[in-house]
C-alpha positions as CSV (number, residue, x, y, z in Angstrom):
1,X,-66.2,61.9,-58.9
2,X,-68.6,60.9,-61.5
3,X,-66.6,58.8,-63.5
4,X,-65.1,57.3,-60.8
5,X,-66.9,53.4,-60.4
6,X,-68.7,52.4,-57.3
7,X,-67.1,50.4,-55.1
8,X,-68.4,46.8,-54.1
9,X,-66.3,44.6,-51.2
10,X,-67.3,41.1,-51.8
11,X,-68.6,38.9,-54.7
12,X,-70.9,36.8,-53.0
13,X,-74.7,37.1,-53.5
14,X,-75.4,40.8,-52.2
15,X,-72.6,41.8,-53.7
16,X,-73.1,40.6,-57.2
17,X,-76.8,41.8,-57.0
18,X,-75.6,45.5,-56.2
19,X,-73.6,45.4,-59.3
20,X,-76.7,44.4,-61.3
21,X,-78.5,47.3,-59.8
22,X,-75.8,49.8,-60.1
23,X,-75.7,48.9,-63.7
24,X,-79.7,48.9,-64.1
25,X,-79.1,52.7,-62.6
26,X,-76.3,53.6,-65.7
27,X,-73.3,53.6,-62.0
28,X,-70.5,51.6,-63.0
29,X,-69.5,49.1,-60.2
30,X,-66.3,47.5,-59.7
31,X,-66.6,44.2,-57.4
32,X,-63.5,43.4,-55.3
33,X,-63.4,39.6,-54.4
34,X,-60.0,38.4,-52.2
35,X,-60.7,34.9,-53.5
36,X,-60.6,33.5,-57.0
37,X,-63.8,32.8,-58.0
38,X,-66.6,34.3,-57.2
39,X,-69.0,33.4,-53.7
40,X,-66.2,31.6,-52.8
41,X,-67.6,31.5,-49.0
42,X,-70.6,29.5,-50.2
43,X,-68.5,27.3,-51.9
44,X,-67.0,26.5,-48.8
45,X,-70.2,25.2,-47.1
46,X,-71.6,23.9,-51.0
47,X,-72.6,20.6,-49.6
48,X,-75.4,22.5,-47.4
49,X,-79.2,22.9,-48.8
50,X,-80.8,26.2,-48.4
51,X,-83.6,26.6,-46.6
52,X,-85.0,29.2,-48.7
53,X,-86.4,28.0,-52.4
54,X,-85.0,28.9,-54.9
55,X,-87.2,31.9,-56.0
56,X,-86.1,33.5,-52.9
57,X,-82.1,33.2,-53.9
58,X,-82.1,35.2,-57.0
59,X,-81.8,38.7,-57.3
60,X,-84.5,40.6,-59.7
61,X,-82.0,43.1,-61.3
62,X,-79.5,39.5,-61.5
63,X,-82.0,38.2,-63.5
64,X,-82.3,40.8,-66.0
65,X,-79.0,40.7,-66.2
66,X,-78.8,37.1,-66.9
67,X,-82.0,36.6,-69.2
68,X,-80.2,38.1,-72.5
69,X,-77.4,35.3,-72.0
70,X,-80.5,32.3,-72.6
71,X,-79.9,31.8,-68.9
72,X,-83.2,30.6,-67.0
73,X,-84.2,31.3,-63.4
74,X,-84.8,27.7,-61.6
75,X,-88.2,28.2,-60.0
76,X,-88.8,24.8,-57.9
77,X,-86.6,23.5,-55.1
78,X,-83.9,23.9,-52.5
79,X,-80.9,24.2,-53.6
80,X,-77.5,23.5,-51.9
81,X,-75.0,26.3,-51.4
82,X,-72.6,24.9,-54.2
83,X,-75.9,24.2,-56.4
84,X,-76.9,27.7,-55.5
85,X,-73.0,29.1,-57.4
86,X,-73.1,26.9,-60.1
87,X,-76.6,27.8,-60.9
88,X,-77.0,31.5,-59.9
89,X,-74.2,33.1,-58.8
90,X,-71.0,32.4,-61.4
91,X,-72.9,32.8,-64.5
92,X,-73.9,36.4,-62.4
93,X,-70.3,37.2,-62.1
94,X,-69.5,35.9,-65.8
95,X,-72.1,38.5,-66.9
96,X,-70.7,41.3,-65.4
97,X,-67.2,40.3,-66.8
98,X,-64.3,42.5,-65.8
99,X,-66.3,44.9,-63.2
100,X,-65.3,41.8,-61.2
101,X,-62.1,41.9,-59.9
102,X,-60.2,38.7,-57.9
103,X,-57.1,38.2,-55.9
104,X,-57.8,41.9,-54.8
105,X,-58.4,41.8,-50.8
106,X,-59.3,44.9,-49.2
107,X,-57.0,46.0,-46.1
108,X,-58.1,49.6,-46.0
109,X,-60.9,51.9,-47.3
110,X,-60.5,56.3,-46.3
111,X,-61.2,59.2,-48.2
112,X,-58.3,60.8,-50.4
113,X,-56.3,62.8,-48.5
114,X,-57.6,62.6,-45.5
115,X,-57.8,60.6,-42.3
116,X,-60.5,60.1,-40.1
117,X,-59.8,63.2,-37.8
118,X,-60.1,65.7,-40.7
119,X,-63.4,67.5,-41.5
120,X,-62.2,70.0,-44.6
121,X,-64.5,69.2,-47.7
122,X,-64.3,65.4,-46.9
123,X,-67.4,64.6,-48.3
124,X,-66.3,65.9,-51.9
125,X,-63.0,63.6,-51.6
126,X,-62.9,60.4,-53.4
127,X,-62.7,56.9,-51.1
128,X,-59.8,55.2,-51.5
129,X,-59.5,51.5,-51.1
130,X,-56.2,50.1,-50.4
131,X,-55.7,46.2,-51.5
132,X,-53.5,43.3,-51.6
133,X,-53.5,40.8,-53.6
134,X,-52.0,37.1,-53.3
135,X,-48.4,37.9,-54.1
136,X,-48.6,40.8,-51.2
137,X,-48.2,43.3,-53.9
138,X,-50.6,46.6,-52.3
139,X,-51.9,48.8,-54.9
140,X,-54.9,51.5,-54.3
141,X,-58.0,52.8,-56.1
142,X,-60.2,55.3,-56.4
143,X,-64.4,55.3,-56.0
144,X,-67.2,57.4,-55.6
145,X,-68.7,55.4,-52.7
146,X,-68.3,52.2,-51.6
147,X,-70.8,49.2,-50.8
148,X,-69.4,46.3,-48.0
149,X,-70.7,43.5,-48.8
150,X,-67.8,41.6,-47.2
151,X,-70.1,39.1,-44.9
152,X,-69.0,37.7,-41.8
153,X,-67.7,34.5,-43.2
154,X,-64.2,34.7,-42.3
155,X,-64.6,35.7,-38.3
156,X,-66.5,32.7,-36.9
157,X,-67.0,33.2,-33.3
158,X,-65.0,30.9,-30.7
159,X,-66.3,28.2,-28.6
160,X,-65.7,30.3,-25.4
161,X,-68.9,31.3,-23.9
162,X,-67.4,34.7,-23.1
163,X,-67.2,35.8,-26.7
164,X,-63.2,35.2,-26.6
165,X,-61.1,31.8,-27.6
166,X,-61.7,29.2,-24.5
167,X,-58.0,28.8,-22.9
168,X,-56.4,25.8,-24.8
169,X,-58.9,26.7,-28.1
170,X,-56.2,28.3,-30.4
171,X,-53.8,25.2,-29.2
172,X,-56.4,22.8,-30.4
173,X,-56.7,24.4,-33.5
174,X,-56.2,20.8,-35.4
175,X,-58.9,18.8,-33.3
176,X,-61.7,21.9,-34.3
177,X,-63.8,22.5,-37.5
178,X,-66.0,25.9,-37.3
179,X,-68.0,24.6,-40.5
180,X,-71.1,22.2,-41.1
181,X,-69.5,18.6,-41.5
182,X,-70.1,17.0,-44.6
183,X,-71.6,13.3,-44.6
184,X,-69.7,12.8,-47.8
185,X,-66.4,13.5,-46.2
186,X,-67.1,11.2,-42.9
187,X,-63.3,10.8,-42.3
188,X,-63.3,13.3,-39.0
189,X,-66.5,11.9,-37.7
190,X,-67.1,8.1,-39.1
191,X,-66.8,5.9,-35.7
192,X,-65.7,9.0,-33.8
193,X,-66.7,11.1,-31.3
194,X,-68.1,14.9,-32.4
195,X,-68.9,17.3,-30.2
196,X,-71.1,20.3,-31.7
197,X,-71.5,23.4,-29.9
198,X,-73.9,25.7,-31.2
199,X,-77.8,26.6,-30.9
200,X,-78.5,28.0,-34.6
201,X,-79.3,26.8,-37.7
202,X,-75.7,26.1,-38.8
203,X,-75.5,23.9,-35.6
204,X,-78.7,21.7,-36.7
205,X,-77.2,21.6,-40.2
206,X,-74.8,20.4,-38.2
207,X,-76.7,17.8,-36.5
208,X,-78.2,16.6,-39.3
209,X,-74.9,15.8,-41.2
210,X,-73.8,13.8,-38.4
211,X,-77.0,11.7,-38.4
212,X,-75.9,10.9,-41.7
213,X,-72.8,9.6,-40.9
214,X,-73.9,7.9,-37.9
215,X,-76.2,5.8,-39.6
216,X,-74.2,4.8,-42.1
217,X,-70.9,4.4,-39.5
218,X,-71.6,2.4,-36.4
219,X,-70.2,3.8,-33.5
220,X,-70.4,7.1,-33.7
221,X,-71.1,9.2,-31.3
222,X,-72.5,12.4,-30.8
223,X,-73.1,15.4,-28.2
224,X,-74.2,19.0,-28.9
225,X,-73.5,21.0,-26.3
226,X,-75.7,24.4,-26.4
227,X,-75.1,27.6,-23.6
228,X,-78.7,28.1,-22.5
229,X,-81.6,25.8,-20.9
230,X,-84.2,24.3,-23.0
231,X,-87.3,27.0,-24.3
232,X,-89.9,26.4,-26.7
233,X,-87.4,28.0,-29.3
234,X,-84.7,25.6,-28.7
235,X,-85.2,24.1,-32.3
236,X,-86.4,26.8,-34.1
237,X,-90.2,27.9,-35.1
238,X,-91.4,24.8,-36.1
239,X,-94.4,24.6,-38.2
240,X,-94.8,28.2,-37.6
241,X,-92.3,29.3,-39.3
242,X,-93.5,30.7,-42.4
243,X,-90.4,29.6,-44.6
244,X,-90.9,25.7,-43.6
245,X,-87.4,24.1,-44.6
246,X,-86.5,25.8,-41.5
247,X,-88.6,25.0,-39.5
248,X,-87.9,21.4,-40.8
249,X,-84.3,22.3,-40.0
250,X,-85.1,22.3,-36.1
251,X,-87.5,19.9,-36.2
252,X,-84.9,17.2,-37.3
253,X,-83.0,18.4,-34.9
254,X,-84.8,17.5,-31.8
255,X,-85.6,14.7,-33.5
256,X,-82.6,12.9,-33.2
257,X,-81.6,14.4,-29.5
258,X,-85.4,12.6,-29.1
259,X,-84.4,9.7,-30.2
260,X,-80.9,9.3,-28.1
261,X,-78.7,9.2,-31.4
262,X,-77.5,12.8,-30.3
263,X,-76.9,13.6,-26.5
264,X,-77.9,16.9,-25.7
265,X,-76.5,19.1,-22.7
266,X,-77.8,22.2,-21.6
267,X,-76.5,25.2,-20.0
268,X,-72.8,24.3,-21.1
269,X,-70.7,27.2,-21.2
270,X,-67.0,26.3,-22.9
271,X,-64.3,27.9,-20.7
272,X,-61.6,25.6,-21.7
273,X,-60.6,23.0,-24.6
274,X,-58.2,20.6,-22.7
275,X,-56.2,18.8,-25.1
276,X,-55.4,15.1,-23.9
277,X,-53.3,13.4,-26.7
278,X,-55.5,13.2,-29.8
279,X,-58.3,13.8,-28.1
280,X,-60.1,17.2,-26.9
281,X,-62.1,17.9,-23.5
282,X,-64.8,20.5,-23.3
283,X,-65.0,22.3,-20.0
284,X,-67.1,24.2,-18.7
285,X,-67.5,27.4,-16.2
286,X,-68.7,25.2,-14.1
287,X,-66.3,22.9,-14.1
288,X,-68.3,20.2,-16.0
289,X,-66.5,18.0,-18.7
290,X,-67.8,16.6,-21.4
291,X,-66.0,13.2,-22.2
292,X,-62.9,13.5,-25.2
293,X,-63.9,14.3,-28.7
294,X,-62.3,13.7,-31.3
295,X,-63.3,16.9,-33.4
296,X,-64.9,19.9,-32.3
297,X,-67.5,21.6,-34.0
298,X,-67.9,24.9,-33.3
299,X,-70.7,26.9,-34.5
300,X,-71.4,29.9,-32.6
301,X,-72.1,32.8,-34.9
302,X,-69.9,35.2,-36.9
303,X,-69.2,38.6,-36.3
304,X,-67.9,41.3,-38.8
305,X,-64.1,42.2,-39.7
306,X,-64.2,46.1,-38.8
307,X,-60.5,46.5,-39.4
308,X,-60.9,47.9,-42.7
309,X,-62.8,50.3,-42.1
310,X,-61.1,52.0,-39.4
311,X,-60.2,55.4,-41.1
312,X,-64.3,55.3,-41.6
313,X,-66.5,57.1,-39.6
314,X,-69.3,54.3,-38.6
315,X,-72.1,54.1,-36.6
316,X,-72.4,51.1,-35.1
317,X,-74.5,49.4,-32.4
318,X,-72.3,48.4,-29.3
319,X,-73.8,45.1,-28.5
320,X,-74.1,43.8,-32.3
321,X,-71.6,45.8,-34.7
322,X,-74.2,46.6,-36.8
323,X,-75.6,50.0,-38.2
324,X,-77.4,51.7,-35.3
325,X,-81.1,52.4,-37.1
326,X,-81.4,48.5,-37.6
327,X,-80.1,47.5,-34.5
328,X,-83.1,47.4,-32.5
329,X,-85.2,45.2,-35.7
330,X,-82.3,42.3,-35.0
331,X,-81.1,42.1,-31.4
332,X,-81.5,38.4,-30.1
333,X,-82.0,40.0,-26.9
334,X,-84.7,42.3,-27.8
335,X,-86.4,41.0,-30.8
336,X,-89.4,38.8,-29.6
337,X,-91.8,38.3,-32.3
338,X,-91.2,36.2,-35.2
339,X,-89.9,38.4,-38.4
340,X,-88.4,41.6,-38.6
341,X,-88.5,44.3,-41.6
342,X,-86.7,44.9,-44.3
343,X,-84.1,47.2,-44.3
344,X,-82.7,49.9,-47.2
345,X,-80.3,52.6,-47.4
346,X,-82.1,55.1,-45.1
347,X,-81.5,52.5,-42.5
348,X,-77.7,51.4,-43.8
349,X,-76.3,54.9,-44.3
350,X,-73.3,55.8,-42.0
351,X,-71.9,59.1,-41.0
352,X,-69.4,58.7,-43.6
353,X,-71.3,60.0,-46.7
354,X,-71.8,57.2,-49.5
355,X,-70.7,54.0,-47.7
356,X,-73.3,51.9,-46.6
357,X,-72.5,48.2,-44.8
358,X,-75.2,45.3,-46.7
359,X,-75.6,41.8,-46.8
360,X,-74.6,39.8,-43.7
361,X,-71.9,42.1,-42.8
362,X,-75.4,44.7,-42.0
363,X,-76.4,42.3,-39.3
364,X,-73.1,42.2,-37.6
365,X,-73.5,39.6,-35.0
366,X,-77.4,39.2,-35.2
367,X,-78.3,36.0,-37.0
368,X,-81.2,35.2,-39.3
369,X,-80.3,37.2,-42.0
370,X,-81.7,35.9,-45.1
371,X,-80.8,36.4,-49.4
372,X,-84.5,38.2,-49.6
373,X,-82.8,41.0,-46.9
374,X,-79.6,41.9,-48.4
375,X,-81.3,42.1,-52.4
376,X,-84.0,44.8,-51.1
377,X,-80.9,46.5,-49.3
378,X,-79.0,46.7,-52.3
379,X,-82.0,47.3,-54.4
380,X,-82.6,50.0,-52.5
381,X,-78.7,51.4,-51.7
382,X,-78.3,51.4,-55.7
383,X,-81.6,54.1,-55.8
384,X,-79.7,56.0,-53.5
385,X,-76.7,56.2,-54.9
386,X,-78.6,57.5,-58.3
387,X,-80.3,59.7,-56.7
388,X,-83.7,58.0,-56.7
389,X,-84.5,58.9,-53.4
390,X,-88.6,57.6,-53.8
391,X,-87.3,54.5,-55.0
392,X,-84.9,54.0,-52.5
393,X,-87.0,54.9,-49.3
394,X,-89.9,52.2,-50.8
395,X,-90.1,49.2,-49.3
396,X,-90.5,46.0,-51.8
397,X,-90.1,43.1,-50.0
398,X,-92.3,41.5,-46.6
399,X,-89.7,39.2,-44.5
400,X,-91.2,35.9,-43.9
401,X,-92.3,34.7,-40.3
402,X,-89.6,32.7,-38.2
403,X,-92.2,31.5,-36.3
404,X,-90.0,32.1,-32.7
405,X,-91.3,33.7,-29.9
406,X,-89.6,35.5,-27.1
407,X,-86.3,36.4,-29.1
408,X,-83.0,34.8,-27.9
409,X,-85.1,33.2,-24.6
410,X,-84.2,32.5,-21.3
411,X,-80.2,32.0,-20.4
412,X,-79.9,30.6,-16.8
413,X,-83.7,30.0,-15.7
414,X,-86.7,28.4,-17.0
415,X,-89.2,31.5,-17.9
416,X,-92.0,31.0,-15.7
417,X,-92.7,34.6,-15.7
418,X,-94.8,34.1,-19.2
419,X,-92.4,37.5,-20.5
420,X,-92.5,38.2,-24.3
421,X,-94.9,38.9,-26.6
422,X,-96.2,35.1,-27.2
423,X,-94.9,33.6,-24.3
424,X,-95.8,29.9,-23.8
425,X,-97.2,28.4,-20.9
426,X,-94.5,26.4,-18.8
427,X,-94.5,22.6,-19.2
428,X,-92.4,20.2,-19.6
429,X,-90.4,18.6,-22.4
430,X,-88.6,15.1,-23.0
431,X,-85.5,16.0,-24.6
432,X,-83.5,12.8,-25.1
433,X,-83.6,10.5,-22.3
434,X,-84.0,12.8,-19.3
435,X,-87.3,15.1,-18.6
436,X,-86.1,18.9,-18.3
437,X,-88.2,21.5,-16.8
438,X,-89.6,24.7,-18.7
């Protein structure tokens, strides 16, 4: 199988970077992209800045690549995401020229010859990867092993707070967005009523887009509804947070449910979207209703597209999707002290021999992943695969603080019980116009 390439699902960053480092390591890859050009998820959200600099969005084996071309690595600022492909990540995919492939959508990966029942001398049997491309022709390929880098972009999470679409939420398909609004595409919002649900990053991205607008479009109105009570962690790590953009990000946030430009309401749990005329209705599991919005904004998490992969033998954590050794690092339920460690091949490896899951798709539903994880994962996959097995079990990269305490915090009750490792002491906060009890 040595002259067969490696396989790499997904031309976004982590998967670009692992075809630098496959090349660094004399392994030919071959980078399937479904879209047309490459990263063309981050192009989708260009219009949002980074909270990581820009010397912690580019790849160290990238840039060797890139250097010979006269290309430059931009050292100072934060870039947005459609900054961060015109900058970074096309010229990446223009250097490795051909071993990029578009239009070529992966529906199936197994080994040659055999399914996923059969043992017989499966390890020595080429994967094949079965695509599609836009006209629906299929074809298939062979590879020595194969790298997902596929992300999670494509499988946003519903509003329904029990992980499946709320009742009425498929029919109100045209009333919801499950991306960060852009303030320089105010149409949906300008004068308007938005609600956001969401607790994450992406949801104060969110709310910070629609400040925007509001200030510049009187009238409109805003509510972000969010599924647990109010913690310390609410809006992120704060000046503790050792990568400070974002803890910026969550400052800004409370900022404006502070002020009263954003109402905030706690404790919501979406069981329906009622659709009345134009307008949508959150309600709850409660039975609380939030007054008609005039878009939804959805912005729960993501979760990984598994289908592919289901002549593969995985091991996968039940709760997040994600490989079992890294599991513990990442669950929001478990996790309760600020950053976790970086992760490499050891860690990613699955029962099927040479296949190894990096990049967002790694962290299956966790959040927080950031660039600086899935680059020492690939780093380190690419050792592997070459049979550098020092180089791939080192570990070259320290994950910044978040600066959070207490992982995912409390769901139904205020913690007065001081649990985690850094628990705070209970007091209370003024979020927006109405005291709420820690």
């Amino acid at each position: 199988m040595n002259d067969l390439p490696v396989v790499v699902i997904g031309a976004g960053p982590q998967g670009l970077a692992a075809a630098a480092h496959l090349l660094e390591r004399g392994l030919e890859p071959l980078v399937l992209e479904s879209g047309a050009t490459a990263a063309p998820a981050v192009a989708e959200w260009g219009h949002v800045r980074l909270f990581s600099a820009w010397p912690e969005l580019v790849d160290a084996a990238s840039v060797r690549l890139l250097e010979p071309t006269g290309w430059a690595p931009p050292t100072q600022g934060y870039p947005t995401g459609a900054e961060w492909v015109e900058g970074y990540l096309a010229p990446l995919a223009a250097a490795l020229g051909e071993r990029v492939r578009y239009d070529a959508r992966v529906i199936g990966v197994s080994r040659k010859g055999r399914d996923r029942l059969v043992d017989a001398d499966r390890a020595d049997q080429p994967f094949t990867i079965h695509l599609v491309d836009g006209t629906g022709t299929e074809s298939r390929l062979e590879a020595r092993a194969v790298i997902d880098a596929s992300g999670t972009w494509r499988r946003p999470s519903p509003a329904g707070a029990d992980g499946l679409p709320a009742i009425g939420e498929r029919a109100a398909a045209d009333l919801i967005s499950y991306q960060v609004p852009d303030r320089a595409r105010p149409a949906a919002y300008a004068g308007k009523h938005t609600v956001v649900v969401g607790s994450g990053d992406s949801a104060f991205n969110a709310v910070h887009e629609l400040v925007q607008i509001a200030a510049d479009h009187p009238g409109t109105r805003i509510t972000w509804a969010i599924r647990r009570v109010v913690s310390d962690n609410t809006f992120g790590g704060g000046a503790a947070d050792e990568l400070p953009e974002r803890g910026a990000l969550g400052q800004r946030a409370r900022a404006a449910v502070d002020s009263g430009t954003v109402q905030l309401v706690t404790g919501f749990r979406t069981a329906e979207v009622r659709r009345e005329d134009d307008r949508a209705v959150l309600v709850s599991e409660t039975g609380q209703e939030l007054p008609g919005a005039d878009t939804l904004v959805v912005l729960t998490g993501f979760r990984p597209d598994l289908s592919f992969l289901s002549e593969m033998r995985l091991d996968l954590d039940p709760t997040l999707e994600a490989p079992r050794r890294i599991a513990t690092e990442i669950d929001p339920n478990l996790h309760s002290c600020g950053s976790v460690r970086a992760t490499g091949a050891a860690d990613l490896a699955q029962p099927e021999p040479d296949l190894y899951l990096v990049g967002m798709k790694s962290y299956g539903r966790a959040p927080t992943f950031l660039a600086l994880t899935g680059y020492e994962q690939v780093r380190s996959v690419a050792a592997a695969l070459a049979g550098d097995h020092e180089a791939a079990a080192r570990v070259e990269l320290v994950l910044p603080d978040t600066g959070v305490c207490g992982g995912a915090g409390v769901f139904d009750e205020p913690d007065t019980a001081g649990g985690g490792c850094c628990a705070p002491t209970p007091q209370t906060l003024d979020i927006g116009r109405a005291p709420v009890s820690l």
